[in-house]
MINU-116417 format. One record per residue (C-alpha): residue in one letter; y, x, z. Coordinates in nm, 4 decimals, decimal comma, padded with zeros to 6 digits. Layout:
// residues N
[r A [Y X Z]]
...
***
This chain:
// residues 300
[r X [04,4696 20,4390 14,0396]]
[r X [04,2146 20,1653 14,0576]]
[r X [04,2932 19,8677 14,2946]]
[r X [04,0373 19,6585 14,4852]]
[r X [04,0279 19,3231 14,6665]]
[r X [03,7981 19,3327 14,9321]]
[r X [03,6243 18,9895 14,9879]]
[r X [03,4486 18,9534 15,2940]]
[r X [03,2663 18,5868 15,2435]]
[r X [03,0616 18,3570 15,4798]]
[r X [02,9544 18,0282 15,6052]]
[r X [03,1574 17,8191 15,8373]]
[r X [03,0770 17,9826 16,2221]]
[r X [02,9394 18,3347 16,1059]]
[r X [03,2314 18,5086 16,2924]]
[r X [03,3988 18,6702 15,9570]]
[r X [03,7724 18,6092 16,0693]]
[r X [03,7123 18,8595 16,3347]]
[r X [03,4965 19,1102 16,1223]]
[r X [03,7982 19,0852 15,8418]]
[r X [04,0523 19,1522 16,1296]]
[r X [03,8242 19,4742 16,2834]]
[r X [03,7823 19,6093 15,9339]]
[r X [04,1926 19,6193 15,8914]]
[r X [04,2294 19,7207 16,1998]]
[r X [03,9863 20,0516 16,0573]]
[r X [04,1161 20,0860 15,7650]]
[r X [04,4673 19,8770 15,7586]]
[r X [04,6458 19,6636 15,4888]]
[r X [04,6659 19,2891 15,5187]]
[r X [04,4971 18,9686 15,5039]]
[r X [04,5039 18,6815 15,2425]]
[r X [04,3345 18,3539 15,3799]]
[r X [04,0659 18,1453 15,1415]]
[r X [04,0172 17,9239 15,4211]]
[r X [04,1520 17,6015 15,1988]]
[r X [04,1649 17,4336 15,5685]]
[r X [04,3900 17,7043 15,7364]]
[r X [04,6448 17,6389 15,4545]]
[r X [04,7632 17,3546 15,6668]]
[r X [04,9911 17,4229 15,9420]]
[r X [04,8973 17,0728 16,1686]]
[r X [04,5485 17,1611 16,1731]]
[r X [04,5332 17,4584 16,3661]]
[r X [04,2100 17,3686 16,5891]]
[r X [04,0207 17,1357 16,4020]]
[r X [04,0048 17,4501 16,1336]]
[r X [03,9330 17,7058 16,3600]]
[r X [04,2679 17,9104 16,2825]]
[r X [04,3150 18,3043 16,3701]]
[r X [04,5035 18,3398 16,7042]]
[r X [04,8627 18,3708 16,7430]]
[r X [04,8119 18,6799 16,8524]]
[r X [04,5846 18,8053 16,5935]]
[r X [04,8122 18,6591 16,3184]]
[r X [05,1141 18,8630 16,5414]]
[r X [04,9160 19,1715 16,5645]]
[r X [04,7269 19,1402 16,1551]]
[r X [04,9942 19,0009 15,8619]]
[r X [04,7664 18,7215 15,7188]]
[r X [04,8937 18,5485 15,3874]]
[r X [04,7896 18,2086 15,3222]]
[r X [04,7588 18,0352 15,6573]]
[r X [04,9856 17,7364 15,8180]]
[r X [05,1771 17,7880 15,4795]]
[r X [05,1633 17,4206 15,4067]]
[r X [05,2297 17,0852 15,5138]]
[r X [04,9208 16,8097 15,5370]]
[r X [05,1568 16,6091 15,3175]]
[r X [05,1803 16,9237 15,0160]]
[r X [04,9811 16,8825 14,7015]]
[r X [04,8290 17,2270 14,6647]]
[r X [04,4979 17,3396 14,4431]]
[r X [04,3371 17,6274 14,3640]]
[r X [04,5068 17,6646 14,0244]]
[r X [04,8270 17,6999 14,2905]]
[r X [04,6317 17,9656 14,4896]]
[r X [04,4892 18,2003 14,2017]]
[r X [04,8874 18,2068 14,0753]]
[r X [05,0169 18,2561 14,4170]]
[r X [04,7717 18,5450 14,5288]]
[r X [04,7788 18,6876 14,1710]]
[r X [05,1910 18,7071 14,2476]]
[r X [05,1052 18,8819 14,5938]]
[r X [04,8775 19,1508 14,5428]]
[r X [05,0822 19,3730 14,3429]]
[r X [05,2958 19,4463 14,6464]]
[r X [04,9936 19,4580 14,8535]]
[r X [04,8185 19,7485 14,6669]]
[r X [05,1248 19,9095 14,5834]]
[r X [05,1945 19,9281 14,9841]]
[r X [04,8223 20,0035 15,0299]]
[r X [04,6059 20,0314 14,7578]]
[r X [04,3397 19,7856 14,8014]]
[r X [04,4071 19,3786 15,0406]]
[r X [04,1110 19,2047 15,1784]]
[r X [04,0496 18,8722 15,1160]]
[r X [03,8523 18,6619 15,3929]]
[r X [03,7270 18,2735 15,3859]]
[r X [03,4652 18,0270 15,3080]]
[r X [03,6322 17,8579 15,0188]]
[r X [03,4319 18,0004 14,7217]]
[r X [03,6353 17,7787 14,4453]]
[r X [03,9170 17,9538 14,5781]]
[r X [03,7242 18,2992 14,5826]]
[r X [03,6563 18,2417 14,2389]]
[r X [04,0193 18,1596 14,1209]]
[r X [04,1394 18,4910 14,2347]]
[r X [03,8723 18,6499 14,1118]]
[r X [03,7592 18,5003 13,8041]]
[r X [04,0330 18,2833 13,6924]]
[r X [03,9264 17,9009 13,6484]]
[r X [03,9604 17,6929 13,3525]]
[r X [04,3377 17,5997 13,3610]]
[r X [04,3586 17,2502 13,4451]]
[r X [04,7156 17,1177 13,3971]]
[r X [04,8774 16,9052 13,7579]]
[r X [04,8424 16,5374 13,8413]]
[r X [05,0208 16,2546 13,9906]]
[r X [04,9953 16,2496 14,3399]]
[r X [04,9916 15,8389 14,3163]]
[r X [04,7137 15,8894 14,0558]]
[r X [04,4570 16,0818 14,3339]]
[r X [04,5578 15,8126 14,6099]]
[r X [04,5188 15,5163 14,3912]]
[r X [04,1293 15,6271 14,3195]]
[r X [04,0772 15,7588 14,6464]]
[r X [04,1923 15,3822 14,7413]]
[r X [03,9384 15,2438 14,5232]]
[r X [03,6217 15,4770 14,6540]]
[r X [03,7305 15,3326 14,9379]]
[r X [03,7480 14,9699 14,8571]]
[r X [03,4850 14,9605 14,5849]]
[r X [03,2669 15,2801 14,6387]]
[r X [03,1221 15,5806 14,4607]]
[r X [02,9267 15,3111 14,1955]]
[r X [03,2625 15,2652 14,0561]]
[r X [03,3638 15,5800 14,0427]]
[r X [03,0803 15,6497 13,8439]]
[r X [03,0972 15,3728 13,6076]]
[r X [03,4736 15,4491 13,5214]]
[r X [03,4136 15,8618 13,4660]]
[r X [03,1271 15,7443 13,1988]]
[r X [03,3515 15,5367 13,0036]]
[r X [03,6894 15,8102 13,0002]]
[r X [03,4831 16,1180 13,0247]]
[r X [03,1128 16,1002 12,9483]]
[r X [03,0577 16,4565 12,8836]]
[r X [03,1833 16,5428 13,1829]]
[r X [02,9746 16,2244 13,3501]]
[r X [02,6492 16,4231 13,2436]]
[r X [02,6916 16,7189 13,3945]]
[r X [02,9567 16,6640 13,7153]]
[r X [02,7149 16,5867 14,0629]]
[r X [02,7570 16,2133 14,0860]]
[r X [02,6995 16,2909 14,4680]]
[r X [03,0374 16,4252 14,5706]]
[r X [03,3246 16,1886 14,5271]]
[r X [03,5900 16,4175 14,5326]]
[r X [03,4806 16,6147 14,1879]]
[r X [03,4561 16,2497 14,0489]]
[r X [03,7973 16,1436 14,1737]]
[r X [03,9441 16,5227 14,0451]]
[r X [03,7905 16,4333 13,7312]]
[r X [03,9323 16,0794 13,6758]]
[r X [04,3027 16,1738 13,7912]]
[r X [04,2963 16,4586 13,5472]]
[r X [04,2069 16,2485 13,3083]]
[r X [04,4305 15,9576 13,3661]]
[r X [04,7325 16,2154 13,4175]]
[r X [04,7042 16,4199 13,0961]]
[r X [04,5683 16,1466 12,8684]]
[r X [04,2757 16,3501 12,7699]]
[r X [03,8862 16,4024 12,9221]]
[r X [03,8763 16,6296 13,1887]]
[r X [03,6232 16,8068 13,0491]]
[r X [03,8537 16,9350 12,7310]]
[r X [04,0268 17,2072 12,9924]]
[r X [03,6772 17,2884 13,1100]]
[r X [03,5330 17,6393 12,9276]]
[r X [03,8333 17,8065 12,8216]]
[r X [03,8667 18,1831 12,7867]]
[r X [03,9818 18,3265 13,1453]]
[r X [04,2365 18,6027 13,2058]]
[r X [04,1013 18,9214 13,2938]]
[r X [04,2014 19,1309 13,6494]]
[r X [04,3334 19,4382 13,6268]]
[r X [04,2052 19,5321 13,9749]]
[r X [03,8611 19,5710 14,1284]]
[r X [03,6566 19,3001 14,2876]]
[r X [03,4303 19,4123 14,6253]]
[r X [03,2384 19,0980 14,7122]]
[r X [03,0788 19,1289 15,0444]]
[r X [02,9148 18,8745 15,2912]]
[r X [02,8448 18,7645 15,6838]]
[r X [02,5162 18,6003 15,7476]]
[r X [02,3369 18,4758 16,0424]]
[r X [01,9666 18,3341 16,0558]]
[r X [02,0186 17,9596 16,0231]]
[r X [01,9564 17,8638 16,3958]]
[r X [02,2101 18,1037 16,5005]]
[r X [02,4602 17,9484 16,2860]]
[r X [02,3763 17,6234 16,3975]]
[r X [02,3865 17,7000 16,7316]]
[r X [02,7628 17,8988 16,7019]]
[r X [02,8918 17,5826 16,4857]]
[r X [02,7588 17,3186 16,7779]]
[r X [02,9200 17,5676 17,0178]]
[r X [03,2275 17,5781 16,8377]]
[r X [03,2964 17,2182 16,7967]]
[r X [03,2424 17,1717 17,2058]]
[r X [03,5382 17,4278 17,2347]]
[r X [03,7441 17,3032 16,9836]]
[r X [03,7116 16,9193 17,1777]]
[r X [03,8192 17,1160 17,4465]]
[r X [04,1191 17,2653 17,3150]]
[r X [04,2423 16,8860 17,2146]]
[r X [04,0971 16,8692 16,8864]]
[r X [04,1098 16,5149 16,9390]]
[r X [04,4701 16,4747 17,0679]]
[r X [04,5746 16,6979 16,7496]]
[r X [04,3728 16,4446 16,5087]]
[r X [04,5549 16,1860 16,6773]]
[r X [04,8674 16,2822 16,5909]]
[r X [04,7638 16,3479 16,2276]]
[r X [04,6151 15,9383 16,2064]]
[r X [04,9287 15,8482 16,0026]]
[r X [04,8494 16,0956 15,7529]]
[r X [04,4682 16,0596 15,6737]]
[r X [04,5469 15,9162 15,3354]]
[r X [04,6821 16,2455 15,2491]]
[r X [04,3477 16,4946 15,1081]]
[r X [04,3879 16,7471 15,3268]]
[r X [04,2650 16,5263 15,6103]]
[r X [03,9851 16,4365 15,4239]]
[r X [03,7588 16,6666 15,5992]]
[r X [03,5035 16,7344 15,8774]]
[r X [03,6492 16,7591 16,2150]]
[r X [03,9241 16,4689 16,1470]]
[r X [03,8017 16,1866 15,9103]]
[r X [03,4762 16,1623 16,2284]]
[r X [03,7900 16,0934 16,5008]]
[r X [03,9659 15,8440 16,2596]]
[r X [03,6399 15,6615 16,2595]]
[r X [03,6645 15,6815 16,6330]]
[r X [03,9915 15,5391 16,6442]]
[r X [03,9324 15,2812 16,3670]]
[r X [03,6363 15,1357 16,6601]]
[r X [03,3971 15,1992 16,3604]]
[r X [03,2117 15,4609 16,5788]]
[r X [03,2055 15,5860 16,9869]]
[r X [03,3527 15,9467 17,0744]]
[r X [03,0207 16,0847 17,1428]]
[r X [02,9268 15,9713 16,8119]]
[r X [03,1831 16,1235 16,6367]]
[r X [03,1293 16,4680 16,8610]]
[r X [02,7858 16,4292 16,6896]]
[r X [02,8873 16,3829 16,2947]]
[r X [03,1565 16,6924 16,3677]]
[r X [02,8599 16,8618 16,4601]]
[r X [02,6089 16,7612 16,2105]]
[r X [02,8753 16,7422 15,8944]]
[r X [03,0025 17,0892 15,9635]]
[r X [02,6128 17,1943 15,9521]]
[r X [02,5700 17,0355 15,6585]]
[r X [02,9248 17,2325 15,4572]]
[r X [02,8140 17,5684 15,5859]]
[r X [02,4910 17,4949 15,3882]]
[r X [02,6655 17,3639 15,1224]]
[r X [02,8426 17,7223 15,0840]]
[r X [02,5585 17,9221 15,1204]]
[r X [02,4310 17,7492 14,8407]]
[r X [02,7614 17,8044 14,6684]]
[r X [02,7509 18,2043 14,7534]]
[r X [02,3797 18,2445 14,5892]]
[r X [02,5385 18,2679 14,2954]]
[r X [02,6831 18,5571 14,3470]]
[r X [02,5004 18,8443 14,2197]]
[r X [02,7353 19,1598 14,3239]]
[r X [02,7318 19,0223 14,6803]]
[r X [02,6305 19,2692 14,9505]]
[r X [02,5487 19,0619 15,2779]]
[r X [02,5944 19,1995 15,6298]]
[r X [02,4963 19,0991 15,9735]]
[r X [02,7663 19,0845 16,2016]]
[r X [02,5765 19,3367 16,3927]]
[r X [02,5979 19,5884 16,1079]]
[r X [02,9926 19,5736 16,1113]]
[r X [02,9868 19,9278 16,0933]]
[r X [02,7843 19,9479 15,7897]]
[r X [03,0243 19,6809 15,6423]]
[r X [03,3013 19,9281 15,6831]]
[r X [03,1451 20,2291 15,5943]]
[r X [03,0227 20,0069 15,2771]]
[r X [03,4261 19,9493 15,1671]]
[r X [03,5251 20,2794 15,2445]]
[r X [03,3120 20,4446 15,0181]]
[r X [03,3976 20,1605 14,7310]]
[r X [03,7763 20,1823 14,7492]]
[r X [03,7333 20,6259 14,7591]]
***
């Protein structure tokens, strides 16, 4: 019998935590998370977690399973989920797998090159010195240990340079030597589907959705996280804006505003990420039916 994953994929704010939930509520198994964000247990509203009632009424894998203070990765995901789904499609025959986190998507479902663990004190000594010194010397440090990486990594994002350089410093070899190596195969079926909104939509849902999540103390739970923002899992829209706050850098409203405008600017950073998928067939949330009909009659 031929198993399938179901991956139902989307920006940030295009409602696919409650499509996921109505299509296993249609045709039922459970639900494994890809939400890197809703691995964290403290971060329930800044990350837009499922309902305790949905996660009561749905079994969801994957979500609150970790502490803020946890070094996880998604080498750690594609072994854990890889470990899990044999139970799931022997108890069902096919999971679905929902979330926004496509180098997560792709570790369950491609593999990724395996890159071997680091020293926790490694990451927060060059996260220290971004900090301190800036991205330049990020930069000029990856070119001398690891220029082949150097050439090809974007010299935009700090976090793939810092992920390069404590990789580097932790094995004793260029990041870029785990990089290309032949992936496992999957012995089950991939169905890679998608929920899309036209872009003003979106942007109006995530504005929305950052006023509500104010509301419901998004601020009082960052707050309580402050002694922890060292830690990379606070490192993230919807927390790092409030520390800023707190730190006098920046006024509330201002930080309201970045929320807003940084968690516009990741949901176009995925649907960037998501173009490459070729085997993706996008829905509407609109055309939920369709989406269902659509699985059904790939998992027959």
């Amino acid at each position: 019998m031929q198993h399938n994953l179901i991956v139902i994929t989307g920006a940030t704010g295009t409602g696919k935590t409650g499509i996921a939930a109505d299509v296993v509520r249609a045709m039922p198994t459970e639900i494994i998370s890809c939400d890197s964000r809703q691995f964290y247990r403290e971060m329930k509203t800044g990350t837009a977690m499922p309902s305790t009632q949905l996660l009561r009424e749905i079994p969801h894998h994957f979500v609150g399973h970790l502490s803020v203070t946890d070094n996880y990765s998604s080498n750690l995901f594609e072994k854990d989920v890889l470990n899990l789904l044999p139970s799931l499609f022997k108890k069902y025959g096919f999971a679905v797998m929902t979330g926004g986190s496509g180098l997560y998507i792709d570790a369950v479902t491609k593999g990724i090159d395996n890159i071997p663990d680091t020293d926790p004190e490694i990451r927060k000594h060059f996260q220290k010195r971004y900090e301190r010194e800036g991205i330049e010397s990020l930069r000029n440090e990856l070119k001398k240990a690891d220029p082949v990486h150097f050439a090809r990594v974007d010299l935009q994002n700090y976090k793939r340079i810092i992920r390069a350089l404590e990789v580097t410093a932790s094995a004793g070899r260029p990041y870029s030597s785990f990089l290309g190596q032949k992936r496992a195969g999957r012995d089950f079926r991939v169905i890679m589907t998608g929920i899309r909104r036209t872009r003003d939509d979106l942007y109006e849902r995530i504005n929305r959705r950052v006023d509500e999540m104010v509301a419901a103390n998004l601020e009082e739970e960052a707050r309580s996280l402050l002694p922890y923002r060292e830690f990379n899992a606070l490192k993230t829209v919807g927390y790092r804006e409030f520390f800023s706050f707190f730190d006098g850098d920046i006024t509330r409203e201002k930080a309201i505003e970045l929320i807003k405008r940084n968690s516009r600017h990741y949901a176009r950073r995925q649907e960037t990420w998501f173009k490459k998928y070729d085997d993706m067939k996008w829905f509407t949330p609109e055309e939920k039916e369709s989406l269902i009909s659509y699985i059904s009659e790939n998992i027959r």
